[in-house]
C-alpha positions, 0 to 999 in steps of 0.5 A: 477487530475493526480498530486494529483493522483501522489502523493498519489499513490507514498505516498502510495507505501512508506505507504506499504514499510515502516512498513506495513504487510511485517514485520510480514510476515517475521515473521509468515514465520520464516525467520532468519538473513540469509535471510536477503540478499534475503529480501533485493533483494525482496523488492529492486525487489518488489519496483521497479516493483511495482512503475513502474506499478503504473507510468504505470497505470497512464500514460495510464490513462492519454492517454486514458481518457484525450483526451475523458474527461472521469473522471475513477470514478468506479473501472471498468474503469480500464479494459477499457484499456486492452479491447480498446486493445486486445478486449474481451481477453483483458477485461477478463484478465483485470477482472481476475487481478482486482479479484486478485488485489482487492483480495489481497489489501482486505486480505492484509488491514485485516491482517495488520489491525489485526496486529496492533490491536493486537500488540497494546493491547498485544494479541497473533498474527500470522497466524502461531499460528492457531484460537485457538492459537490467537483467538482474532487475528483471530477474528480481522481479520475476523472482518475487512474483515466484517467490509470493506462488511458493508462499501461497502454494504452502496453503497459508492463510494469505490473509494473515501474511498481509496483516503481519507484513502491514504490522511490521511495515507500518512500524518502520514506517515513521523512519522512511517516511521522515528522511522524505519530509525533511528532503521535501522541506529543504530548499537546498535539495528541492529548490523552487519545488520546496514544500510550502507552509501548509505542506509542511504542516500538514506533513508533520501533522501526518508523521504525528498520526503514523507515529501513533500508528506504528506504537498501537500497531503491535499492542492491537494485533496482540489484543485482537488475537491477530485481528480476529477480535 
């Protein structure tokens, strides 16, 4: 279970880096190119972070649930880690980061869902416009917010939505993720900003393991019976 769980959660940290809500964040925030260098710190500093809390969360999951056999179906699962520690405080800061979790993942897939449509259809997007300056943007959104209630209120099992939209989105992955590269290694369209060698490399070398990700991502959920070992 936790190999099939590895590898989707790794292939969804490279999901939200590579071309999620963060571009047009920068955007609606209007950045300039010479903040260039603090959004490369932040993504350096927020990608690091993120992915050690992910092997984190993995590896104390491993500990306390293995040895019991308990299988963390419900999401409410999560906060039995920090309650078997620190007690009720522990269980009231774990719920109260679950809030923000959930909170954020909710308004970040609304956001970016509502980018993607608009950009799609060549509406006017961006938060920055206000709803009467992007009505259908800001309709778009709201309706995805709308949309994820119904898929909740049909009482099935949030987990399992997660792994299937990770599992089809890590597929794609390597096919978003490459036009980016090549855009980011080309001195005609980035100029002075041009990825340098060890970029370059170290953004192959990523595509390498997305790769491998997006081809093990099916076999492994098939194996694992939809990640329940």
């Amino acid at each position: 279970m936790f190999t099939a769980k590895e590898v989707l959660v790794g292939g969804d940290t490279g999901r939200l880096y590579g071309g999620g809500v963060g571009r047009e964040g920068l955007i609606e925030d209007r950045w300039e190119p010479k903040d260039i260098k603090m959004n490369r710190v932040i993504v350096v500093i927020g990608f690091t972070l993120g992915s050690l809390l992910a092997a984190a969360l993995i590896l104390i999951g491993a500990q306390m649930f293995l040895p019991v056999r308990l299988e963390p179906d419900l999401p409410g699962a999560v906060a039995l880690g920090p309650a078997a520690v620190l007690g009720k405080a522990g269980l009231l800061v774990g719920l109260l980061g679950m809030f923000f979790a959930f909170s954020g993942a909710a308004v970040e897939n609304a956001l970016t869902g509502a980018y993607n449509l608009a950009q799609f259809l060549g509406w006017p997007w961006g938060k920055f416009r206000g709803a009467t300056g992007a009505p259908r943007f800001t309709l778009a959104w709201i309706g995805m917010l709308a949309l994820a209630l119904v898929i909740v209120l049909t009482g099935v099992d949030p987990v399992q939505v997660v792994e299937y939209s990770i599992v089809f989105s890590v597929i794609i992955l390597p096919l978003t993720y490459l036009p980016l590269l090549m855009a980011a290694s080309d001195k005609d369209v980035m100029g002075p900003f041009v990825n340098g060698r060890l970029a370059k490399t170290l953004g192959w070398f990523y595509l390498i393991l997305i790769c491998v990700a997006a081809l093990l991502a099916v076999p492994l959920l098939v194996i694992s019976h939809g990640g329940k070992g």
